[in-house]
N, C-alpha and C positions, 0 to 999 in steps of 0.2 A: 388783379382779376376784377374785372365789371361785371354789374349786377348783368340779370339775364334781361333785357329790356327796360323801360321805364314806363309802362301801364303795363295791363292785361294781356292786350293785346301782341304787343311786342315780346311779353313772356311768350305768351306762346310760336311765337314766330320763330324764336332765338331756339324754343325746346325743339321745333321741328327739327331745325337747322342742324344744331350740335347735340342732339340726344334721339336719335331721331328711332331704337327700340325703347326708348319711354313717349313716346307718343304716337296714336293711332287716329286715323279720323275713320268714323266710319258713316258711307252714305247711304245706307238701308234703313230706312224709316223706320224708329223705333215709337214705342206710346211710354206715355209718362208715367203709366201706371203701370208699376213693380217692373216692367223690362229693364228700364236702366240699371233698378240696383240689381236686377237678374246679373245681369254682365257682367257690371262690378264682382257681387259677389262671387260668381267661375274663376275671374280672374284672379280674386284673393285665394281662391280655391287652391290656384297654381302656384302660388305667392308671388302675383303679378300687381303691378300699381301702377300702370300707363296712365298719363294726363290723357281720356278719352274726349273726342272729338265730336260730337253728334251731330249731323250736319241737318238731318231731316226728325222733329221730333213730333209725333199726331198732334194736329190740332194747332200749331204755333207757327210763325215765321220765326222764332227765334233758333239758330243753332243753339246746342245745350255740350256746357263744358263738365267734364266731372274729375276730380284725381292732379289740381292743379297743384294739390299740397299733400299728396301722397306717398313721394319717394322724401324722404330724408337725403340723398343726394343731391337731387333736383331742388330742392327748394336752399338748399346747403348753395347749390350753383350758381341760385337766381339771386342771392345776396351777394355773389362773391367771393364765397370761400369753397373749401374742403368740407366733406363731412363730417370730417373727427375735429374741425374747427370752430362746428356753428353756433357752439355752447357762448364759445370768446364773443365771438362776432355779437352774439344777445347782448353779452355786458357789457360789450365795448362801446355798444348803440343806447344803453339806459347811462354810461359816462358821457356820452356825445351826442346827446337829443339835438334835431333841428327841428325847430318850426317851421310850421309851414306860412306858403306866401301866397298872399291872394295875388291872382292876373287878370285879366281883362276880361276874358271869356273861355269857352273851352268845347270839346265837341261834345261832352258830355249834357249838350243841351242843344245841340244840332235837329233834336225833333221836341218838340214842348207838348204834352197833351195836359189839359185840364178840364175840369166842370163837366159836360158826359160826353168828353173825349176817353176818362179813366178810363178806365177796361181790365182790371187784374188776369182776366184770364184769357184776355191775348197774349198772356205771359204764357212760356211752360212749365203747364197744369204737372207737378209731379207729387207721386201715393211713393212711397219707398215699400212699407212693408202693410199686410194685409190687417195690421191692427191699427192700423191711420186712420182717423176719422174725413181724410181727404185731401187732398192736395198740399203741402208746405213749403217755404220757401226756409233754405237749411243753409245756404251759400252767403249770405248778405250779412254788411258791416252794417252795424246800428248805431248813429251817430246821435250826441243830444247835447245838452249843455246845463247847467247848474243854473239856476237862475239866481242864485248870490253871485259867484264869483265870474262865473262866462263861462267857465272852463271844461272841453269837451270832454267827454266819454264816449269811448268806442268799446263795442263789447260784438260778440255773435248771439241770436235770440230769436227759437223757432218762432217761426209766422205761418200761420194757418189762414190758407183762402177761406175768406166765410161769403164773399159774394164780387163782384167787381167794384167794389170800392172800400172793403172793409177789412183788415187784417188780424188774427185772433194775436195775440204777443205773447210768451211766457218769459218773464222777470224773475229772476232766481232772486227769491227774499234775503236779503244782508247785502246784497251785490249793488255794485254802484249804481245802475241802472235805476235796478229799483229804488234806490235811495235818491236818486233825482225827481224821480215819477214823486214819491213821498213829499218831498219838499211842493213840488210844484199840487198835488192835491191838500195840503196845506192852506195853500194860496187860493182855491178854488180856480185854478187856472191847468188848463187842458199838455202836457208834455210834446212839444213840436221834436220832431224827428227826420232823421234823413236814414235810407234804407239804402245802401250803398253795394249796385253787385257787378261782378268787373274789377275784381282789384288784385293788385300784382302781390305775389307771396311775401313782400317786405309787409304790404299794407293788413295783409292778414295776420302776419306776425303777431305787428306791432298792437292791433286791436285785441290779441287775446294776451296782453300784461299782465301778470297777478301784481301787485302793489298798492300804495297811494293813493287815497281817491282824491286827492288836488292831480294826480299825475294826468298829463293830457295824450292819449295814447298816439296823437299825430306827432307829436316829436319824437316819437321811438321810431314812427314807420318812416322819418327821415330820417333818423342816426343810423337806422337799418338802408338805405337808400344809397346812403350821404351826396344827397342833398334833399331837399326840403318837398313836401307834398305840395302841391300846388291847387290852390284852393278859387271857387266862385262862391258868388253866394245864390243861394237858390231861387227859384220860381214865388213860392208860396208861403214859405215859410223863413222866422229868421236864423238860418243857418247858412254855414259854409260849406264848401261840398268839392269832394276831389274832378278836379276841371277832366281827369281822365278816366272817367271811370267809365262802363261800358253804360250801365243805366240807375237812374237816381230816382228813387221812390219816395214823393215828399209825403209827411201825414202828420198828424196831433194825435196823440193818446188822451182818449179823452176822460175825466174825473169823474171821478164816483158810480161809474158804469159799469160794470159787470155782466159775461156773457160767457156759455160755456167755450172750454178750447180743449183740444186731444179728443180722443188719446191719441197717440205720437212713440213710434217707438224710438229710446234714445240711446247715449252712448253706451248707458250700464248692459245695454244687450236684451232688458224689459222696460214693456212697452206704460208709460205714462197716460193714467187714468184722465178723465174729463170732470175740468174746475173751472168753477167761473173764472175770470181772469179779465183785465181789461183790454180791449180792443181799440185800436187803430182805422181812423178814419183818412183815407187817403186823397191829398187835396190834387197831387198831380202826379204826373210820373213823364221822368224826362230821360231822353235816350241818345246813344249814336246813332250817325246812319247803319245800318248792318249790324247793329250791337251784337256783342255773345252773351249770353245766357251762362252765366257763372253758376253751378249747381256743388255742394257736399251730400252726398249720399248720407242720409242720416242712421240712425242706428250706430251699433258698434263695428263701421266699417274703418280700413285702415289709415282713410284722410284725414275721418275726424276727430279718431285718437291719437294722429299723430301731430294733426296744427295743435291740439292742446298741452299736447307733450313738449315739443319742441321749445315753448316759451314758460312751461309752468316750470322747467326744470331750473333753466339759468335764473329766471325770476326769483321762486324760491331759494337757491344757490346765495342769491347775491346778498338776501332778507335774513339766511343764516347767519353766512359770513360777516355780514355787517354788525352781527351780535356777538359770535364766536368766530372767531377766528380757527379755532381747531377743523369747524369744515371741512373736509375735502373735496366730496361732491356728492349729488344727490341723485335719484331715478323716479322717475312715476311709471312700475313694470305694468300696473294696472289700475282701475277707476278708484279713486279715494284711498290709494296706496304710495305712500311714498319708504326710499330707502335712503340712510345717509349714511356717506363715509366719514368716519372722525378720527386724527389723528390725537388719541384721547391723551391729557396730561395728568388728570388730578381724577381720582374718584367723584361721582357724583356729576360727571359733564355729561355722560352719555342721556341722565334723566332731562338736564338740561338743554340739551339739542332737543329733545322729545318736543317738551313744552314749548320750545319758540317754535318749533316746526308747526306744531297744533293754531300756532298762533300767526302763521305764516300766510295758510289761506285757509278758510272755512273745507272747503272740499277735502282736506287731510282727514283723514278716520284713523286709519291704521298704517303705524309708522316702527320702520327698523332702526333700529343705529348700529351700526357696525364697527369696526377698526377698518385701517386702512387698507390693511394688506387683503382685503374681503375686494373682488369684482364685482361692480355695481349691475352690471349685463350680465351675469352669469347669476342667472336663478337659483340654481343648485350648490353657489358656494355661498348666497346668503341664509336658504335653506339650513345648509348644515353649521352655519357659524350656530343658527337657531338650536341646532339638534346639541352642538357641543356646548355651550359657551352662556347658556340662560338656565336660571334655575325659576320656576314660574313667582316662587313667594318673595322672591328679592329682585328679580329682574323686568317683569309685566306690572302693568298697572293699569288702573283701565278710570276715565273720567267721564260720570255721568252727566248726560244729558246737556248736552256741548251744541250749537247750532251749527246745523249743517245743509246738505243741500237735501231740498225736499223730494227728489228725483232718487235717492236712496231707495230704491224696493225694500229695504229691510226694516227700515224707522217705523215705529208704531203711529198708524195711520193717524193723520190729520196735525201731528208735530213734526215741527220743522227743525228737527234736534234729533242727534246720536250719539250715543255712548264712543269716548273715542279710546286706543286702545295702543297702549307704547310698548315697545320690545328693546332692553338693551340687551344689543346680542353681541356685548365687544368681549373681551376675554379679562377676566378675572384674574386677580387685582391689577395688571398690564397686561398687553402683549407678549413683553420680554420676559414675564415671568411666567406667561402661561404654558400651557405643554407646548415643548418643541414639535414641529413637523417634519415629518419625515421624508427626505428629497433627492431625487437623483441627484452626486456631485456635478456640478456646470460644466467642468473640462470634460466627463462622460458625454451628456447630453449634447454638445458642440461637435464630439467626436463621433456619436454612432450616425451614420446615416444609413434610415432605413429603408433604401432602394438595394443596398448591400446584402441587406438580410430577407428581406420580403419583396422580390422584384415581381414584379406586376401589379401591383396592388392598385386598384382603381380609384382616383382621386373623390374624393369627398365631395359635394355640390351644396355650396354657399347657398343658403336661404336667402 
C-alpha cells in the first residue's frame, strides 16, 4: 500500500479521491477569527474530524487547511498502512531512517518575497479561542540546526503575529529547540530557522519524535515516506528546506531579546499566560504558486492531541523496550499521562518501568503500569486494575520537583518543574497468583447468539 501522495498537496488530492466523507471543502467565506475553530469544534461535537478545506478565508488569498492529521485512519492511510498497524509503521521508520537529498530546485520557491516584500499578514490572520492575545501560526514545522554538530531539529512551536515581520516563538524549556537556541545565545549569535507549512502527515509525524537530541527528525519523515525528503537550501538563511512544501518562512531568533507572547490557549484545554519570550525576525518568506495554507486548530482540539499521540506512543514504546524488554505497550489517554502494559516477571519491575518512563520524556507526570491482560484503550479496565490491585503505601509513589513542561496549569507558578506520580497497578505478587476472574466459558460465549434471544435490538454506533 502507498503513502497517500508525496507533498501536501497530493495528500490532499488522494484524501479527496479515496476518502472522500473525510474531506469537505467549503466555499463560504469564513474569518480567521474564532469561526474556524467555531466549525471544528461542532464538528468534534459530532465526533466528526474531516480534513476541512477553506477555500475563501477574510482578509487572505491563501486557502486555509485544517484536520489534515485528525483521523487516525487517514493519517494511518497516508503512510501506508491500517490503523491498528501505525504503531509498527513508527518503529519500523526509527529502524529504517532515510536522509534526505538535496535537488536542484523546487516549487516551494516558485514566488521569493523579501526585504518589504515580507508581509506576515498577507498570511491567514487566525484567533482560535477568545483568550488569544491575537493571531498564531499553530500548523508549521520548525526547522534549525546545532551549531556544533549541523544536525537538524524539527519540532511544532506556537508563533504569534506581533507585526509583519516579526514572530513571538515559545520554546518549551529542556526541549531541543530550546537547547539549540541556548547554545547559539552562548555564542552571541542570533538562531536561523525555517518555518515550514504545507507538509504531508509523514513529515509531521516524523517532526514531533520524542528521542535523541543527535536524532535528526528528517530521516524519520523518510523512513516514514520511504524514501528520502527532498531538500533546497533557502533564500536567506543557511538552512535546507523541503523543495515541496507549500510555503517556507525564513527568520533568526534573535539573542538576548525578549518581548511579551500569549496568552494562547493550548493543548491542556487552559489558556497560557503572557511571558517575555524571544522573538523572530523574518528575513523572507517563500511560497508556491497557489500555495495552501496548512492550519492546527490550536487548543485541546482533536488534530492536535492526536499528531502528538500518534508518535509520542511508538516513541516512548521503543525507549521502554530498549530498557525492559517486559514492555508490551503503552497509551498517552490524556495530557502528561501515560499508561503501560508489562508482562511483569520479577517483583520490583512494575517501579521500574515507572522510572524509565519518568525518564523517557519530560511531559510524563502521571504514569500507570499495568499487567498484560489490562486494555490499554479501555479506560474503565485500567481504572479498576487501579481500584483492585494497588495498595496507596506500597504501590504510589510520588517524586518531587521533576522538570517538566511549564504549560502545566497546575505547577507552582514561575517553576518549571512537577511533582511526578507512579501507580503500580499490576496484581500482587503475579498475575497467576492473583484472584482468579470470573468468565463466561469460550464454547458458551461462541455458542449463544444474541439475535436468538433479543431480536431486534438496535446496533450500537461506533464513536
Amino acid at each position: 500500500m502507498k503513502t497517500l501522495g508525496n507533498d501536501f498537496r497530493g495528500f490532499l488530492q488522494e484524501v479527496k479521491a479515496k476518502f472522500p466523507t473525510e474531506y469537505v471543502e467549503i466555499d463560504k467565506e469564513v474569518s480567521g477569527t474564532y469561526e474556524t475553530t467555531a466549525i471544528v469544534t461542532k464538528l468534534e461535537m459530532q465526533k466528526r474530524t474531516p480534513v476541512l478545506f477553506f477555500k475563501k478565508v477574510t482578509g487572505t488569498d491563501f486557502p486555509v487547511v485544517v484536520n489534515a492529521c485528525a483521523s487516525r485512519s487517514v493519517v494511518a492511510a497516508s503512510l501506508g498502512v491500517g490503523k491498528n498497524d501505525l504503531s509498527d509503521k513508527y518503529l519500523h521508520a526509527l529502524n529504517h531512517m532515510i536522509k534526505p537529498v538535496a535537488v536542484s530546485g523546487g516549487p516551494v520557491q516558485e514566488v521569493v518575497l523579501t526585504g518589504d516584500q515580507v508581509n506576515l499578514k498577507k498570511l491567514p490572520q487566525i484567533t482560535y479561542h477568545n483568550t488569544d492575545v491575537g493571531p498564531y501560526i499553530s500548523g508549521s514545522i520548525v526547522m534549525a540546526k546545532d551549531p556544533d554538530t549541523g544536525s537538524y531539529n524539527c519540532s511544532y512551536n506556537r508563533l504569534m503575529v506581533k507585526d509583519e515581520k516579526r514572530l513571538g516563538i515559545y520554546m518549551t524549556p529542556g526541549k531541543h529547540l530550546g537547547q539549540i537556541y541556548e547554545k547559539c545565545e552562548q555564542r552571541g549569535k542570533s538562531m536561523e530557522l525555517a518555518i515550514v507549512l504545507g507538509s504531508h502527515p509523514a513529515w509531521c509525524m516524523g517532526a514531533l519524535f520524542i528521542g535523541p537530541y543527535a536524532t535528526d527528525e528528517r530521516d524519520i519523515m523518510g523512513g516514514l515516506m520511504g524514501r528520502p525528503l527532498e531538500v533546497i537550501p533557502a533564500r536567506t538563511i543557511d538552512l535546507q528546506v523541503p523543495a515541496f512544501a507549500e510555503i517556507i518562512i525564513e527568520g533568526e531568533v534573535v539573542s538576548f531579546e525578549r518581548e511579551d507572547e500569549g496568552p494562547y490557549g493550548e493543548f491542556t484545554g487552559y489558556s497560557a499566560g503572557s511571558i517575555k519570550r524571544p522573538y523572530i525576525r523574518v528575513k523572507a518568506i517563500t511560497h508556491r504558486n497557489g500555495a495552501i495554507y496548512q492550519d492546527v486548530c490550536g487548543g485541546p482540539h482533536r488534530e492536535l492531541l492526536l499528531m502528538s499521540t500518534i508518535p509520542m506512543e511508538p516513541s516512548i514504546l521503543h525507549f521502554l523496550q530498549s530498557n525492559i524488554p517486559a514492555v508490551q505497550a503503552v497509551r498517552c489517554p490524556a495530557p502528561f499521562t501515560l499508561y503501560v502494559a508489562i508482562k511483569k516477571t520479577r517483583e520490583g519491575q512494575a517501579k521500574q518501568v515507572l522510572l524509565t518512563a519518568f525518564a523517557a520524556d519530560m511531559q510524563v507526570k502521571h504514569c500507570v503500569v499495568v499487567d498484560d491482560d489490562i486494555d490499554l484503550g479501555d479506560n474503565a479496565a485500567v481504572i479498576r486494575a487501579i481500584a483492585t490491585r494497588v495498595q496507596a503505601d506500597r504501590d504510589l509513589f510520588i517524586i518531587k520537583g521533576v522538570s517538566h513542561d511549564e504549560l502545566d496549569p497546575s505547577r507552582p507558578e514561575g517553576i518549571p518543574a512537577s511533582d511526578k506520580v507512579g501507580i503500580d497497578a499490576t496484581a500482587k505478587p503475579s498475575l497467576a497468583k492473583f484472584a482468579a476472574k470470573p468468565k463466561v466459558p469460550r464454547d458458551v460465549m461462541d455458542r449463544i447468539k444474541l439475535d436468538d434471544f433479543v431480536p431486534g435490538l438496535p446496533k450500537r454506533q461506533k464513536d
